[in-house]
C-alpha positions in Angstrom: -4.4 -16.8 -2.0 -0.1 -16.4 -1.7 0.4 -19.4 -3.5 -0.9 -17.8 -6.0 0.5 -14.5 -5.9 3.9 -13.9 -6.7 4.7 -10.4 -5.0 7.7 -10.0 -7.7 5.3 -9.7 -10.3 2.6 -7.8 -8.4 5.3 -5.4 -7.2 6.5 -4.8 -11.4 2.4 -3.9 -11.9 2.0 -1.8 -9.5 5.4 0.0 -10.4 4.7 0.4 -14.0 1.2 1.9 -13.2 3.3 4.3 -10.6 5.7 5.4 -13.3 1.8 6.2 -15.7 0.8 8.7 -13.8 -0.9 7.4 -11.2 0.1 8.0 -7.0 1.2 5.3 -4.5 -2.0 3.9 -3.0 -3.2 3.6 -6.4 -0.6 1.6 -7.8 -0.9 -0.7 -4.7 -4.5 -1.4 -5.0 -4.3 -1.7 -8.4 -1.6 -4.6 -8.8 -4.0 -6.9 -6.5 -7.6 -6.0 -7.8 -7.3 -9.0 -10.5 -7.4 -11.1 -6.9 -9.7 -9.1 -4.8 -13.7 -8.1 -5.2 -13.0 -5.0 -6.8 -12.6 -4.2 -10.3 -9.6 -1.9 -11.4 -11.5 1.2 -12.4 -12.9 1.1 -8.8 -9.8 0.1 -7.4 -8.2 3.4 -9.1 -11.1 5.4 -8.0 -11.2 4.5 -4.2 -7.5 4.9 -3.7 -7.4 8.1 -5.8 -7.5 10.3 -2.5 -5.1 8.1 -0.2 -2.1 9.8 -2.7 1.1 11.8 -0.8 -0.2 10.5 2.3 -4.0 11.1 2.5 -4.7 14.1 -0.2 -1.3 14.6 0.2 -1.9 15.9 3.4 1.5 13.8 4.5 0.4 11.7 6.7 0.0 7.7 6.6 1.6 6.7 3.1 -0.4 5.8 0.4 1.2 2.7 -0.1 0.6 1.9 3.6 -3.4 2.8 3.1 -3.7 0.9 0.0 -2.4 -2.2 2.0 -4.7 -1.6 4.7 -7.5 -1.5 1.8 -6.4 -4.8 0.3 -6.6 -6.6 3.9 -10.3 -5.2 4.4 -10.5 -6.8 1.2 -9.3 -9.6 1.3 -11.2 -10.5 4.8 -14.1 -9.8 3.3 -13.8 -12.5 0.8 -12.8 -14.9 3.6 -16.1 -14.4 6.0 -19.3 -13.2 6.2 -19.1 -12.4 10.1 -18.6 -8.8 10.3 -16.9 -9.1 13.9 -14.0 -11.5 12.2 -13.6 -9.2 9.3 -13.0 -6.6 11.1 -10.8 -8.4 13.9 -8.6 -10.6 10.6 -8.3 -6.8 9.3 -7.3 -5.3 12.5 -5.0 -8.3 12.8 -3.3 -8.1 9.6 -3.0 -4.2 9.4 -1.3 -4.1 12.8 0.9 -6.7 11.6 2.2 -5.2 8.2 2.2 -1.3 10.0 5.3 -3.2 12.6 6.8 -4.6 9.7 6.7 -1.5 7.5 7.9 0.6 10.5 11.4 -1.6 11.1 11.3 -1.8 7.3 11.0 2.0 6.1 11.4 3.9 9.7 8.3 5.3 9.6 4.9 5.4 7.7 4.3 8.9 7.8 4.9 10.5 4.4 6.4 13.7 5.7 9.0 11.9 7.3 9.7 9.6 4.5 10.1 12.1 1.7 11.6 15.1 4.3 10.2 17.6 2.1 6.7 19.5 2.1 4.7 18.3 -0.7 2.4 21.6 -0.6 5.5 23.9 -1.4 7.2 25.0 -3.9 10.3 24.5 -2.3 9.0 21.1 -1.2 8.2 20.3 -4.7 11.3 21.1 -5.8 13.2 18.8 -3.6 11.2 15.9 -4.4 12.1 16.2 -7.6 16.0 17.2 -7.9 16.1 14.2 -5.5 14.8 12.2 -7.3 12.2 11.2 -4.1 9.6 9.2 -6.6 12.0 6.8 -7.5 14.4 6.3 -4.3 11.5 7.0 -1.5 8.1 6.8 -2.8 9.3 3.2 -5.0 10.7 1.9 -2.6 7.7 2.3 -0.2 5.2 0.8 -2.8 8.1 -2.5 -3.0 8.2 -2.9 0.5 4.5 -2.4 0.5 4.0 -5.3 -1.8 6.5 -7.9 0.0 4.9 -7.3 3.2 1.5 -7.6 2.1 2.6 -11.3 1.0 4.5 -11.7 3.9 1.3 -10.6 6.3 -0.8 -12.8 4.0 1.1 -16.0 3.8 1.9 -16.0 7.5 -2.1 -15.5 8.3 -2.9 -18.4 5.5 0.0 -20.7 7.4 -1.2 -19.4 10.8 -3.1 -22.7 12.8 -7.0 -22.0 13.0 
């Protein structure tokens, strides 16, 4: 599948669908459903709640969640033995959560942002700070290289 996928452009998709409206697990899932079993609309749908960190309850990131959905996903496609689905989706989610960690410092949105999303006050600092574009962007990029990095190192990986 990576030699396929060029994260640049996948990153650029899922940006632009960011910047329409639409929260951070959405635009994740969304820039891989042309190479998944999952059509956009449901792609859109299912990731719909996994926004400012689970309903925006702040918790794991959305981008974080939608990479853990595309990795479900995408060992779906690869077997039909549910025990190595789930152990390949284990495998790779524990993976990319290291790499996003030493990446981005954390994957709790919360942290990330430093702000409380369900205030006023909260919602006021995401926005004179800009947060959407320096914090919540960067976390879908990073997302996006490191879902390509998980993914070619599992397709290179000796079986």
């Amino acid at each position: 599948m990576t030699h396929i996928l060029d994260y640049t452009i996948l990153s650029e998709k899922a940006i632009e669908k960011f910047w329409t409206d639409y929260n951070c697990a959405q635009s994740v899932l969304f820039a891989y459903s042309d190479y998944l079993p999952i059509d956009t609309n449901t792609s859109l749908s299912v990731s719909c709640g996994f926004g400012g960190g689970m309903g925006r309850l702040q918790e794991t990131c959305g981008a974080v969640s939608a990479a853990y959905m595309v990795f479900g996903l995408l060992s779906e496609s690869a077997t039909n033995d549910n025990r190595e689905h789930i152990e390949d989706t284990y495998s790779m989610i524990q993976k990319f959560h290291n790499l996003f960690i030493q990446n981005q410092g954390t994957s709790n949105c919360k942290e990330l942002l430093n702000c409380d999303l369900n205030t006023e006050e909260g919602q006021n600092y995401f926005k004179s700070n800009n947060l959407k574009k320096t914090i919540c962007e960067s976390c879908i990029k990073a997302s996006i290289k490191l879902i390509h990095q998980v993914i070619t190192e599992r397709d290179n990986a000796p079986h």
